[in-house]
ZAFI-213632 format. One record per residue: residue in three letters; z, y, x of N, C-alpha, C in turn. Coordinates in steps of 0.02 Angstrom, whole numbers, plus 50000, padded with zeros to 5 digits. Last residue first. Layout:
BEGIN
ALAZYXZYXZYX...
***
This chain:
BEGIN
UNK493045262850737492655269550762492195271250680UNK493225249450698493645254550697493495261250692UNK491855245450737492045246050647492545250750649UNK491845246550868491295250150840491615250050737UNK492935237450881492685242350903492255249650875UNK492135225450858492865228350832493265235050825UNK491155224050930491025224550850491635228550848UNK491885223051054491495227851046491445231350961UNK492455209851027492545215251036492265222151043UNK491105202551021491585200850975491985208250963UNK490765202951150490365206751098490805205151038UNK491915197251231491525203851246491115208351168UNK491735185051166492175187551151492055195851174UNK490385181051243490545181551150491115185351131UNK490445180351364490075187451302490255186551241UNK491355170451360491535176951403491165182851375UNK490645162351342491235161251299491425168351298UNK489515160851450489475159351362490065163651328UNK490315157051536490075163251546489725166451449UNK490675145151503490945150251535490955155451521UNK489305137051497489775138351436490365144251457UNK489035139851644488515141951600489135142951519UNK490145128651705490095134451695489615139551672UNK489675119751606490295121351619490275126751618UNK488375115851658488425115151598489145120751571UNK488935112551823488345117351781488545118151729UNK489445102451771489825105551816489705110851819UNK488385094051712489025095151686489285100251724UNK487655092051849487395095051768488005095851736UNK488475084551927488555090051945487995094451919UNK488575071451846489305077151852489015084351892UNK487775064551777487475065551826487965073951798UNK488205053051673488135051751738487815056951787UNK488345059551563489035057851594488805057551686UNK487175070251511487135060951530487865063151577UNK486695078551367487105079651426487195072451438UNK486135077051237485475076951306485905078551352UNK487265074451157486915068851189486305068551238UNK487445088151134487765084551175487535077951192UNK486325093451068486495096351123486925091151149UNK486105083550968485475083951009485795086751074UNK487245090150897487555082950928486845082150952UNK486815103950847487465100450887487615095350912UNK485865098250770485695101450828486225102250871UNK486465089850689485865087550701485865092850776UNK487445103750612487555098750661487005092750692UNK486335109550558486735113550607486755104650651UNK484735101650516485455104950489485815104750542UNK483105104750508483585104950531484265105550507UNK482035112650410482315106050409482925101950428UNK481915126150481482445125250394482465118950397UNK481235123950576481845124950590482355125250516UNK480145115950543480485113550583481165115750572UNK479465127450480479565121450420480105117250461UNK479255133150596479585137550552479915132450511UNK478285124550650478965127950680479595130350653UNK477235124350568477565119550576478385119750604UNK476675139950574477275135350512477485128550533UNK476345138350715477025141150684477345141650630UNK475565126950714476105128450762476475133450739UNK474455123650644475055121150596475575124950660UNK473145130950587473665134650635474215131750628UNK472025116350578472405121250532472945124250585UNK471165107350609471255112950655471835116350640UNK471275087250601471345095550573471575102250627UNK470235077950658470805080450647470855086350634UNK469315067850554469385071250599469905074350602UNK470145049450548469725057350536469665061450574UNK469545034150618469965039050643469565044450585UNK469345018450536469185022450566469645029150566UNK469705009750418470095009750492470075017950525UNK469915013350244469545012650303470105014050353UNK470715000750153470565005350147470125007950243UNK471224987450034471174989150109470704996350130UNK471564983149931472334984649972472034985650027UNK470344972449904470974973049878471364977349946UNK468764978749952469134975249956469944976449946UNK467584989149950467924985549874468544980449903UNK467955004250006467934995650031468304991949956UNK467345021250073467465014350016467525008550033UNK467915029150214467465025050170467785021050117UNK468075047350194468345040950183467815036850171UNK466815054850299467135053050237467445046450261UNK466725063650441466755059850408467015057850358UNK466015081250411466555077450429466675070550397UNK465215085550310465065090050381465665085350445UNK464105083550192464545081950218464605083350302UNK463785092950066463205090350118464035089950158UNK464335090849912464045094949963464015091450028UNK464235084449740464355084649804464145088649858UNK464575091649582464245090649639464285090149679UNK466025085649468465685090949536465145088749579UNK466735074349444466035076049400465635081049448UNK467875074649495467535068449517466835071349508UNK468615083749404468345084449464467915079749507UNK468615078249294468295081549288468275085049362UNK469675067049331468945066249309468575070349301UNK470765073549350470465069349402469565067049381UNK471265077649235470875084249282470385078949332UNK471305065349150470775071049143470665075449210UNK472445061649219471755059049226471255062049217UNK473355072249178473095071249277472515064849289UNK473585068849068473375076849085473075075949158UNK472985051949019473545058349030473185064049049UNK472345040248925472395045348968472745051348970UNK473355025548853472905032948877472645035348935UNK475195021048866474275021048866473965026848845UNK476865019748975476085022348926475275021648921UNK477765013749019477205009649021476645013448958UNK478685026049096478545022949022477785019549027UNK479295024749261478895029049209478855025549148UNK480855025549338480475022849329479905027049273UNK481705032249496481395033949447480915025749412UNK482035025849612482465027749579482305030849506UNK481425013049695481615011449604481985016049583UNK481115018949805480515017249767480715015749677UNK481895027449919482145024349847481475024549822UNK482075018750059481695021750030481715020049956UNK483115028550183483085023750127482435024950070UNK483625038450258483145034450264482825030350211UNK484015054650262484075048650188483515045350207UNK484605056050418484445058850370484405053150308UNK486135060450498485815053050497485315055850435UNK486685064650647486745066750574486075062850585UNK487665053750763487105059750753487125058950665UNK489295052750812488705050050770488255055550749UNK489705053850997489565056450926489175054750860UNK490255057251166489935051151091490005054751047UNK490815065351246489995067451238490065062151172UNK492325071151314491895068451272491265067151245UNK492695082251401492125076751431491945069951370UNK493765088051386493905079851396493165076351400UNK493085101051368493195100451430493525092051459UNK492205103951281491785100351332492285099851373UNK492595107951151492735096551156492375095451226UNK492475119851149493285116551136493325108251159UNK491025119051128491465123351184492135120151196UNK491105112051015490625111551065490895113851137UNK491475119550905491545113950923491405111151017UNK490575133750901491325133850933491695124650966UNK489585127550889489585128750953490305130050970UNK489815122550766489445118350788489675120350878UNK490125135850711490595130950705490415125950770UNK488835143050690489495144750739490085139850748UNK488115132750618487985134450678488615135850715UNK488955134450496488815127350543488835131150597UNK488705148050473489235147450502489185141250513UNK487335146850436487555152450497488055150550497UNK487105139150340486825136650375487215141450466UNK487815147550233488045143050264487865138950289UNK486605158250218487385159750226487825154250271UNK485845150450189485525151350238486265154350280UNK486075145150076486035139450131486275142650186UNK486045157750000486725153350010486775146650072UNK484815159949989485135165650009485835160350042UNK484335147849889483975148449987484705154550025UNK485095151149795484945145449837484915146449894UNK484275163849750485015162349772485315157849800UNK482975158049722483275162549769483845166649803UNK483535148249636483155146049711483125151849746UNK483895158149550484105153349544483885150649609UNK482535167149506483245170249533483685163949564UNK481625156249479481625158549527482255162649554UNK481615148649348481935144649415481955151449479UNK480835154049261481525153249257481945152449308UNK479635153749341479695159649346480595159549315UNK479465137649305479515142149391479885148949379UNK479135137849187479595134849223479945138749284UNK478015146149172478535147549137479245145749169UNK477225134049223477095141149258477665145349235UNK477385122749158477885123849228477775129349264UNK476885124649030477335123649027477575126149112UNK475375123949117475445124949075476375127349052UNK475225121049295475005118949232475125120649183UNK474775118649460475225122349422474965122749346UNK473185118449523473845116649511474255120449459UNK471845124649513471965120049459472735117249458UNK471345125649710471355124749627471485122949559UNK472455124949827472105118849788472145119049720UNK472525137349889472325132949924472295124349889UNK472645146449763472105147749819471885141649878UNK473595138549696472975140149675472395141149701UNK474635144049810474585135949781473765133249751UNK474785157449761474525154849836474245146149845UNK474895158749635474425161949678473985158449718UNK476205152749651475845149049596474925151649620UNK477025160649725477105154849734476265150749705UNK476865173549665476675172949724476305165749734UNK477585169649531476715172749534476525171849588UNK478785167049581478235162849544477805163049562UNK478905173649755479245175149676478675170049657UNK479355167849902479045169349867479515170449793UNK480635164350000480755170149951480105171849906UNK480595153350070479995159050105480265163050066UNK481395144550025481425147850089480965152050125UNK481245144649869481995146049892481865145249958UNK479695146549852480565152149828480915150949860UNK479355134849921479345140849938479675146249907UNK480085124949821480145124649896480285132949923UNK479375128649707480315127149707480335128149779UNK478005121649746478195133749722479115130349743UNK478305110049743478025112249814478305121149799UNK478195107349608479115106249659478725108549733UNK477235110649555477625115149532478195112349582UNK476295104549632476065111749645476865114849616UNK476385090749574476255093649645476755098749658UNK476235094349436476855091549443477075093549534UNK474635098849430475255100849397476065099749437UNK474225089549547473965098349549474795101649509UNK473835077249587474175081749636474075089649622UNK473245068849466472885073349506473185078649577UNK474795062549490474275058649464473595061449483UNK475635067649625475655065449569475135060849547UNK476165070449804475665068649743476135064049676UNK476395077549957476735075249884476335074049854UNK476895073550108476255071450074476365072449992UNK477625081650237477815079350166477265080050136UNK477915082450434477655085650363477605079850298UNK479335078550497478705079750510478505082550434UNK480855080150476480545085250527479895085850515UNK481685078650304481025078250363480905082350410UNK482695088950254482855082350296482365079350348UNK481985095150164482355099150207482745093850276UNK481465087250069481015090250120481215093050183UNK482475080150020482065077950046481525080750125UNK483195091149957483445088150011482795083450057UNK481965093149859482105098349924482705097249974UNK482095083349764481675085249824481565092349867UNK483365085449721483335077549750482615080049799UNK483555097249666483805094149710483535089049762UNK482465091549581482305097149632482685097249681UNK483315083949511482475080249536482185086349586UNK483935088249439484285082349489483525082249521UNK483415098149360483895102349405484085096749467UNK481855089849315482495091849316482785095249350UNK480275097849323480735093149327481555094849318UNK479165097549152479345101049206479825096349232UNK477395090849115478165094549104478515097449163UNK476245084549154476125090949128476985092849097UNK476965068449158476205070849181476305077049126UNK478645066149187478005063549137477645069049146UNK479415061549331479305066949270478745065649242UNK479945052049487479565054149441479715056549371UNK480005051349640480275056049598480095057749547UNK480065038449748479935041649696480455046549646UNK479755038749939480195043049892479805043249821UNK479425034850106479345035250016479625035449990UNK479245035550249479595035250216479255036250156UNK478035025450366478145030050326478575029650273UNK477755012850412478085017350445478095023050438UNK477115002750342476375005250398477225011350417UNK477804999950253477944994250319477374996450371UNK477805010150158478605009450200478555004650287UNK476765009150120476845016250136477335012850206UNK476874998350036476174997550078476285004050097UNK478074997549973478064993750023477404994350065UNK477515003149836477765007849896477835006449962UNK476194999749768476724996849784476815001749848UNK475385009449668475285005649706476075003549712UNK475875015349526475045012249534475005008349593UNK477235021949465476765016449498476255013549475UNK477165038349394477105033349358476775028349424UNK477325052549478476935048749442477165042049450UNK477525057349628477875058949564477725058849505UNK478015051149779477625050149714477835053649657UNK477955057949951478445056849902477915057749841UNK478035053750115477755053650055478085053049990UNK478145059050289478505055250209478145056850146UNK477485058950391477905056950394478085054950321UNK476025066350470476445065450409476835059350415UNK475405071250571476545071150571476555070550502UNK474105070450596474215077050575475095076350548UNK473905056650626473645063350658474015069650636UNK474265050050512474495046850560474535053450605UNK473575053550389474265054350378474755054550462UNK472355047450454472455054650448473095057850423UNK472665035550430472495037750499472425044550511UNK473275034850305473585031850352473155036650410UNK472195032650205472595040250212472995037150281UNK472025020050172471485024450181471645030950209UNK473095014950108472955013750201472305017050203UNK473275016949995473665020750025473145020550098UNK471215017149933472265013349922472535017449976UNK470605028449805470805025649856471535024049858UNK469225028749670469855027349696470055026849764UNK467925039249641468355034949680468895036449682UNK467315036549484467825038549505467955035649569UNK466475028449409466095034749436466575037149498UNK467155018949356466745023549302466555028149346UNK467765016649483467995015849440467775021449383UNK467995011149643467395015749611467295013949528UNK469235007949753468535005549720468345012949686UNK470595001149851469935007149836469465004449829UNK471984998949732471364997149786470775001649783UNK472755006649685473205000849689472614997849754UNK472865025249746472795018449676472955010649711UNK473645037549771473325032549771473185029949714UNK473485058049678473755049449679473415043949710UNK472785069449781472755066349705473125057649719UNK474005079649876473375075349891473255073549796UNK474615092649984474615089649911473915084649918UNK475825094850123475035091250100475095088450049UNK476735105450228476805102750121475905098850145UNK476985107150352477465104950311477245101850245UNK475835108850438476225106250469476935105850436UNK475345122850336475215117450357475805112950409UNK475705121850150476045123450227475935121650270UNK474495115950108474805120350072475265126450124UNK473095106850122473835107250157473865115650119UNK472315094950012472605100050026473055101150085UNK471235082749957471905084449983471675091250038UNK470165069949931470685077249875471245078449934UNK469595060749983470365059449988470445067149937UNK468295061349956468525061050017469205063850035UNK467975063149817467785057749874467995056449955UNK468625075249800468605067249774468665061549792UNK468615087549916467975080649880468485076049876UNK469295093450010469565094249947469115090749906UNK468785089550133469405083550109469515085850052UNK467875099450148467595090950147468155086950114UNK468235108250164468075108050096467375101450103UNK469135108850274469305111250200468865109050160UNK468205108350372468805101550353468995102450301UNK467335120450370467095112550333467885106850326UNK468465129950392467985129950337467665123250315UNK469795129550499468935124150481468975124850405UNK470495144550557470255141250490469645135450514UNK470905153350669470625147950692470445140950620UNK470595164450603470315164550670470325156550692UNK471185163950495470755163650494470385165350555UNK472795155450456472465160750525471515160050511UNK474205152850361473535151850385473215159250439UNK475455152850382475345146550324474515146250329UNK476485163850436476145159550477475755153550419UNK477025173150342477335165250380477025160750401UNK476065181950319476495182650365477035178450373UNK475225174250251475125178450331475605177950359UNK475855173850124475895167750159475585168250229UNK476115184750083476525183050104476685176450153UNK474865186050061475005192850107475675188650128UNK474355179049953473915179650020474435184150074UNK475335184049859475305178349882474935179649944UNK474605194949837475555196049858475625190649900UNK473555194749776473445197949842474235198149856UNK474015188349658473555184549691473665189949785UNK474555199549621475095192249634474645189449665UNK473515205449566474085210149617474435203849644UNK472675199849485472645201249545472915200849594UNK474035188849398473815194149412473585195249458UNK474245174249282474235176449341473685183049365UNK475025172849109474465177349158474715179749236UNK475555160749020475425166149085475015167649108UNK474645153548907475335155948922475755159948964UNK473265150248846473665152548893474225156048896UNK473185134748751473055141748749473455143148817UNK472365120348829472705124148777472535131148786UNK472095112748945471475115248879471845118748815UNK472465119149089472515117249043471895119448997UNK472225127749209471815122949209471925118349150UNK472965145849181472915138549223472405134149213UNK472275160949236472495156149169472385149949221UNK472085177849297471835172649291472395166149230UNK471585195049194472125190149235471855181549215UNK470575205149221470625199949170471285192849213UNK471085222349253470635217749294470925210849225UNK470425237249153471135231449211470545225849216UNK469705252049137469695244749133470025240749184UNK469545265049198470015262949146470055255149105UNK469615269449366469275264749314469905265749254UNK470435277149468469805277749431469445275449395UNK471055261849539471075271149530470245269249512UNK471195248749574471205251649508471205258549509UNK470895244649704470435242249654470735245649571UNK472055253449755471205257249763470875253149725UNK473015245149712472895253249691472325254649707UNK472925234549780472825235449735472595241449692UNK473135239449902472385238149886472185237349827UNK474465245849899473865247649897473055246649902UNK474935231649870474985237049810474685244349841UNK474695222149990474405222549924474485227349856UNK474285234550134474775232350085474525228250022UNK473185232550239473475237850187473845232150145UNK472365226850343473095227850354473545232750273UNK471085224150343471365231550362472065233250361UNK471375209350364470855212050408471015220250416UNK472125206250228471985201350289471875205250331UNK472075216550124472625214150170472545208450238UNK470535216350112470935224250127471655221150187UNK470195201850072469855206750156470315213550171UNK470825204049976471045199050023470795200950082UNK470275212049899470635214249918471065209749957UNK468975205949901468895211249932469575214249941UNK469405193749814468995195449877469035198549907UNK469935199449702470285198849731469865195049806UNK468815205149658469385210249674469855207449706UNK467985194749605467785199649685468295202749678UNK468715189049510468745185549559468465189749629UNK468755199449432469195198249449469275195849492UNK467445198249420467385204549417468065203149446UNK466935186449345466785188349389467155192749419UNK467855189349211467855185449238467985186349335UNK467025201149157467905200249167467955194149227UNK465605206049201465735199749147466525200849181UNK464855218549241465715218049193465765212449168UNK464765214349423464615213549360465165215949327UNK465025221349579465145216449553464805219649477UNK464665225849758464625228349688464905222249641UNK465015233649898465205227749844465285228549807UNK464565244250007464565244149954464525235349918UNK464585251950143464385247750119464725245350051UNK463285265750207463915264550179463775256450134UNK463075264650361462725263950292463645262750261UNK462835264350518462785271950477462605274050423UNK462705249850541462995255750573463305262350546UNK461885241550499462185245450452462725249850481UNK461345237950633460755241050565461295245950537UNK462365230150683462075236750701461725242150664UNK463665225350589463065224650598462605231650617UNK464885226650556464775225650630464025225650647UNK464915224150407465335231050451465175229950523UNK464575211850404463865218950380464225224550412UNK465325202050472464515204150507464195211350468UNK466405205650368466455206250431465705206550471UNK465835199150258465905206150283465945208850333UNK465675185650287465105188650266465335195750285UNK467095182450328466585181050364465975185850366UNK467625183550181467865188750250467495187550319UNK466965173550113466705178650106466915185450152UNK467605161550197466745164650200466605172050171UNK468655163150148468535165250200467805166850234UNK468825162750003469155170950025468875167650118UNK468225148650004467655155849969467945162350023UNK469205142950056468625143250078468315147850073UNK470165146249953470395147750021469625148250058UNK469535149349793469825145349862469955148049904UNK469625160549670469245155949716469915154149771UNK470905158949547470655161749601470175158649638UNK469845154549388469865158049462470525157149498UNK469635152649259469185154349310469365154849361UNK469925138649129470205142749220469295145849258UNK469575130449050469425139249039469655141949114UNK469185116049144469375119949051469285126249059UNK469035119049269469275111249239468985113649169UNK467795127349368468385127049329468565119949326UNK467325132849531467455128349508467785125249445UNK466705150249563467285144349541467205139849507UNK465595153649688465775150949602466385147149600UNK464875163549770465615163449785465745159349686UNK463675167749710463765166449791464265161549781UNK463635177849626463275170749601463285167949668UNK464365187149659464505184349599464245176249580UNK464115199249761464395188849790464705185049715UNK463305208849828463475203849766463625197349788UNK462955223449890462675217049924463325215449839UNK462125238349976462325234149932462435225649924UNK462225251550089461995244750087462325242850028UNK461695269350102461955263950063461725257050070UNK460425275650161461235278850189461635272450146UNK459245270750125459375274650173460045275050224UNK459755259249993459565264150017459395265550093UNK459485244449884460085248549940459485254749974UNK459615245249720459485245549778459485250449820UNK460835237249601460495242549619460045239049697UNK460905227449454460655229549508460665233449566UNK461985236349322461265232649350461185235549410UNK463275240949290462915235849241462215233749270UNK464665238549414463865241749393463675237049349UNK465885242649521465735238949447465185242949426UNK466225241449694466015246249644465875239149573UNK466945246349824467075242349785466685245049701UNK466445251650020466655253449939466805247049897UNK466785256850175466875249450121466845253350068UNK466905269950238466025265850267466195258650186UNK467275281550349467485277050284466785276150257UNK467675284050507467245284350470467235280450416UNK468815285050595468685288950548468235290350486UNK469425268950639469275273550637469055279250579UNK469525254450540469805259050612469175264050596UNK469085254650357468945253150412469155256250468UNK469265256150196468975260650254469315254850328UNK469145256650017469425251950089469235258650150UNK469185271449918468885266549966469315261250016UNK469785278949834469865271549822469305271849864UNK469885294449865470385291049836470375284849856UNK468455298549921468885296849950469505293449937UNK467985301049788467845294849802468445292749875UNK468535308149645468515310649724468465302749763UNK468155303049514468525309349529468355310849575UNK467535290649494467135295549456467505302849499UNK467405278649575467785282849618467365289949576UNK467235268649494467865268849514467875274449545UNK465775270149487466175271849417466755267949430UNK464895274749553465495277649575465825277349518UNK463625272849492463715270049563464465269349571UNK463695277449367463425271549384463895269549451UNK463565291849427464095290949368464025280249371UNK462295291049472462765293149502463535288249491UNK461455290849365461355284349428462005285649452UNK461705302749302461925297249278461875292049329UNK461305311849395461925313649364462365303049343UNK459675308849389460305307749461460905308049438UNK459635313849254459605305149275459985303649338UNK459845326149276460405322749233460255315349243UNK458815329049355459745330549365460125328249323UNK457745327549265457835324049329458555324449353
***
């Protein structure tokens, strides 16, 4: 009988075989109550122990061999689900316990569940949550793989998966206090436009228009003006293609949206001119940037990661993580490699803007100070790249099917779920897509949008906003203005001195 308890034991705690206190989550206060456990069967819950499994709950969706990361959805329902058993009166005075299977797979995808609940909700670091999902086991966790049908080429890691989630908190990129669970995972349907926000109130990845919305072997298609009323709601502003024409750009440009092609052949990587070319882009828009390719995942996902390196400072893995978590299956084969080349490189980038984004500024105001006293105010405002280059790229009139038809089709194939927000409607009719209003999105866009705001900006844009909201005509705002700059001038040099000061010293 002591050696069967011995062994149930050995079972239960086969992460925490040494001193269990080591690797538990734990919860305010004193009482350590979360476990994380790997069991070959079953158990049942006890007296003093709750158990619970979210293997056959929480399914990933694959294309080809990709298992994982689950969604944004899953990591929030399932911080939902916990959240009630740690609050739940019953389990008050139970220890609670998340067990998972040894299929690899599985097993990866609850670790990084549970360690998305650690950094979201208990605040622990991802390299110590990591650390508690690995003390005491001698089995690693099965790193995730892209959405290609080849062999795998990088391995995305737990630990990068929980880096990503942690980094994108803390730039504001999501709030699960105020998350719509259904807007999410009504618009990531096929059927109901595919689309993502990545940043919200900056990046929205979507799957390619088409020329008209129809229903094509199974497939819906949709034309641009289907996206319009929800492009309209939520500041999207510019759209940029990066695929081979299917529609005509003029149906973006004359509803009053900019367009931009930037196109690279389906599953490669882009040029050094073509990253350029879109991250001036992005950095030029105030409102938010619609990007798509052919499925909006590969080509998407890899100049959206370029972004976030070079001004959030993500690293690849982060980048590619986080991208993953909020629209499965991006990032592709070849451009996972890509990225991770590119990253010292965009992170020296961003380092250098940001260098000489600070002296504009000072310039901007020294300007500013020096030209208020002839009362000059005219100025040509900084003018962004209106223009909409639709012919700067062209694609190769290729046949087939490509890498972004396939994914597109094998997502089409998914079961539908009970619709909680209106769908796009279908309209066999040429070039015309539905009127009707969407719903509008909850997403926390106010302080990434803010944030996405202020890197958009360039110095002078905000230098010549300041002098053209001064009106000639009303002298005794100026007169004000004056002396406020005054007094301006008067600390600067004060603290100027001081520095000087203090270095000498």
């Amino acid at each position: 009988r002591l050696i069967k308890v011995k062994i149930a034991y050995q079972r239960l705690f086969y992460l925490f075989s040494i001193s269990p206190d080591c690797w538990e989550f734990t919860e305010t206060g004193s009482l350590k109550r979360l476990y994380f456990a790997t069991l070959r069967s079953k158990p049942k819950s006890t007296a003093n122990t709750h158990y619970f499994c979210t293997d056959d709950e929480f399914v990933y969706e694959n294309f080809y061999a990709d298992f994982g990361p689950l969604n944004l959805a899953m990591l929030y329902r399932y911080c939902c689900k916990l959240n009630r058993k740690l609050k739940s009166f019953t389990l008050t005075r139970k220890r609670i316990v998340h067990y998972t299977s040894f299929d690899q797979r599985k097993r990866s995808n609850a670790a990084v569940l549970i360690g998305g609940y650690a950094v979201i909700y208990l605040k622990k670091t991802p390299e110590e949550a990591y650390r508690a999902l690995t003390s005491g086991s001698n089995a690693s966790y099965l790193p995730f793989r892209d959405a290609s049908f080849g062999n795998c080429t990088y391995n995305l890691t737990v630990l990068e998966c929980l880096q990503g989630i942690r980094k994108a908190l803390q730039h504001g990129f999501f709030s699960f206090e105020t998350f719509d669970v259904d807007e999410y995972e009504h618009y990531e349907r096929v059927e109901n436009g595919d689309l993502n926000w990545i940043v919200p109130g900056k990046f929205l990845a979507f799957s390619g228009p088409h020329s008209k919305t129809k229903l094509e072997n199974g497939y819906p298609l949709h034309a641009p003006e289907a996206y319009f009323p929800y492009f309209r709601k939520h500041n999207v502003t510019t759209v940029i293609r990066l695929n081979k024409k299917i529609y005509d750009s003029k149906r973006f440009t004359d509803a009053g949206f900019d367009h931009y092609d930037l196109f690279f052949l389906d599953g490669s990587t882009p040029s050094d001119v073509i990253i350029r070319r879109f991250l001036h882009i992005c950095e030029s828009t105030e409102g938010s940037v619609a990007v798509h390719c052919k499925a909006g995942l590969g080509r998407t996902g890899t100049l959206i990661s370029c972004y976030l390196m070079k001004h959030y400072r993500f690293t690849a893995g982060e980048a590619i993580a986080w991208i993953r978590i909020c629209r499965p299956g991006s990032v592709i084969g070849p451009q996972q490699n890509f990225l991770e080349e590119k990253q010292a490189a965009l992170w020296l980038l961003g380092n250098s803007n940001h260098s000489q984004k600070a002296k504009l500024e000072e310039r901007a105001v020294s300007h500013l100070i020096t030209t208020m006293d002839d009362l000059t105010l005219n100025s040509t405002p900084y003018s962004t790249n209106s223009t909409h280059n639709s012919n700067m790229c062209r694609s190769p009139n290729g046949l087939g099917l490509t890498q972004g038809d396939k994914l597109r089709a094998l997502k089409s194939r998914r079961p539908p779920r009970p619709a909680t927000t209106g769908p796009l409607r279908l309209s066999m009719g040429v070039g015309q897509g539905p009127t009707s209003p969407l719903k509008p999105s909850k997403f926390p866009a106010s302080s990434a949008s803010a944030a996405a705001k202020r890197i958009g900006r360039s110095p002078s844009s905000s230098a010549t906003n300041i002098r053209r909201s001064v009106s000639p005509r009303l002298p005794f705002s100026i007169l004000q203005l004056l002396v406020h700059l005054h007094h301006l001038t008067f600390f600067i040099r004060l603290f100027l001195t001081s520095q000087f000061k203090l270095t000498c010293l």
